[in-house]
N, C-alpha and C positions, 0 to 999 in steps of 0.2 A: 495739768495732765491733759485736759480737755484740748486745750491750745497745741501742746505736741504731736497731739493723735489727729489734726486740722490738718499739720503740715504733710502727713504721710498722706503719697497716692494711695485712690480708689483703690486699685489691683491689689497692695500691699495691703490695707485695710483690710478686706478679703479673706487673703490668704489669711490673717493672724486672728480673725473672727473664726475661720472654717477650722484651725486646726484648732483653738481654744475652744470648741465645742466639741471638735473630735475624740478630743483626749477625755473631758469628763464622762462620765457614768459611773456606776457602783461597783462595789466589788461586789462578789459573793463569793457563796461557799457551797457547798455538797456534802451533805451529812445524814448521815443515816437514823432515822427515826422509828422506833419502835418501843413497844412496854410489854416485860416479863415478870409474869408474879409468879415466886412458885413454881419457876420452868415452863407456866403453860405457853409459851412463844420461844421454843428452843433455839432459833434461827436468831434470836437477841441475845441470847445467853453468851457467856464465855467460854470457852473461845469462840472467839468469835467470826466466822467463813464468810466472805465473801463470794461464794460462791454460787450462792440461791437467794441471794436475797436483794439481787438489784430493783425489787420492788420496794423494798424498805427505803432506797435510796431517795432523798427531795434533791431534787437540781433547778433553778439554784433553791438552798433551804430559805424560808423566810421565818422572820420571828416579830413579836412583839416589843416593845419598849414601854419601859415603866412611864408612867403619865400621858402619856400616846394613844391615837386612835390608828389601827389597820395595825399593817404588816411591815416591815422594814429587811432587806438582803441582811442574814445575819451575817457573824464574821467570825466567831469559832462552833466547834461542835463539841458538843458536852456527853460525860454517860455519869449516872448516879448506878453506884452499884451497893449493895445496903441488906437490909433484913427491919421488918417494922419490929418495934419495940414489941407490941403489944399480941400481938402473935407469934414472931420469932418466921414468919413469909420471908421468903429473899425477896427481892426486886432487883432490874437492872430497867432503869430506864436511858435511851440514846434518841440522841434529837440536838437542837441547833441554837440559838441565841447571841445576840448581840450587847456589846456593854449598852447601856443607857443614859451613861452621862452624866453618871454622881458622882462627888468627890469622894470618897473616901471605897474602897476596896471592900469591906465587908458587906455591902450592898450589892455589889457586880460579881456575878456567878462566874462569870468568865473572865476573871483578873487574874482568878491565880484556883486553881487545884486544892482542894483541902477534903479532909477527915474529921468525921464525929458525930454530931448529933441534929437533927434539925429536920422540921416540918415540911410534910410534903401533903396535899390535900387532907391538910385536919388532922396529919396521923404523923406518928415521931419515926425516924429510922434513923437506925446509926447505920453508917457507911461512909464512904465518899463519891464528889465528885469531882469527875477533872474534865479538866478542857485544854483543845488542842486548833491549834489553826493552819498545823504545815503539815500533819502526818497523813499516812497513807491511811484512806478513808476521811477520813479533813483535810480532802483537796485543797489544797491553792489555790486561794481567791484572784481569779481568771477575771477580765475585765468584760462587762457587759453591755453592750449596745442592741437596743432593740431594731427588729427591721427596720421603721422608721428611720429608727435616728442612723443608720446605717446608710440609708438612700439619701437620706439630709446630707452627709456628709460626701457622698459620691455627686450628687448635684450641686453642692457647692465646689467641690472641689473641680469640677467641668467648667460651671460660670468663673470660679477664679480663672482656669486655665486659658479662657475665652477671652477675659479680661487682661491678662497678660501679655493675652499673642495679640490683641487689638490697640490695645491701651496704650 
């Protein structure tokens, strides 16, 4: 491979460096994050308006990953909507997450939508949750370029053009 990539010109070299970097960066997502117990946060509640709450809104959302340090661009948006066992409280909680990278599906929140029974900080609720990564309010993971790497890309693509028209 090494030897193939010898044979091509500088200029062409370039161009296939500048646009293979151009194209990488992350997805992300837009998801609306909030917690309702009991109705005290009505603007989480069902139904649900978009109309007052573009503060709830994280752009792009970021989440954690199981055995991970920091934050990572999630890639769907989740809402648990439920009632604790132990009081009979509703709850609706809405917010963001990404898979983690474990084999098996009943690990990953966001594989798949489900119903029933299961721990949320030390307390039981039944309800469900589900996830969604195309609908309106779980925007379309839009491609991401930061300033930076935006002007990397605009300077290389100049020096490429430079190289071309000299080369």
């Amino acid at each position: 491979m090494a030897r193939c990539l010898a044979a091509w010109p500088l200029p062409l070299l370039t161009v296939f460096a500048q646009l293979l970097f151009c194209t990488m960066g992350s997805t992300s997502i837009d998801c609306f994050k909030c917690v309702s117990v009991n109705g005290d946060n009505p603007a989480c509640e069902d139904p649900f308006h978009n109309n007052h709450s573009l503060k709830m809104l994280e752009s792009p959302c970021m989440g954690g990953r199981k055995g991970r340090d920091g934050v990572f661009p999630a890639t769907a948006c989740i809402k648990l909507d439920g009632r604790y066992t132990d009081t009979d409280e509703s709850i609706t909680v809405r917010a963001c997450a990404l898979d983690s990278g474990t084999l098996t599906t009943d690990t990953e929140i966001i594989r798949m939508s489900h119903c029933g029974s299961f721990y949320l900080e030390n307390r039981y609720i039944r309800g469900c949750v589900q996830s969604c990564d195309d609908a309106d309010g779980c925007n379309a993971a839009p491609r991401v370029l930061t300033v930076s790497g935006a002007a990397l890309c605009l300077g290389l693509g100049a020096a490429a053009a430079g190289l071309l028209r000299w080369g």
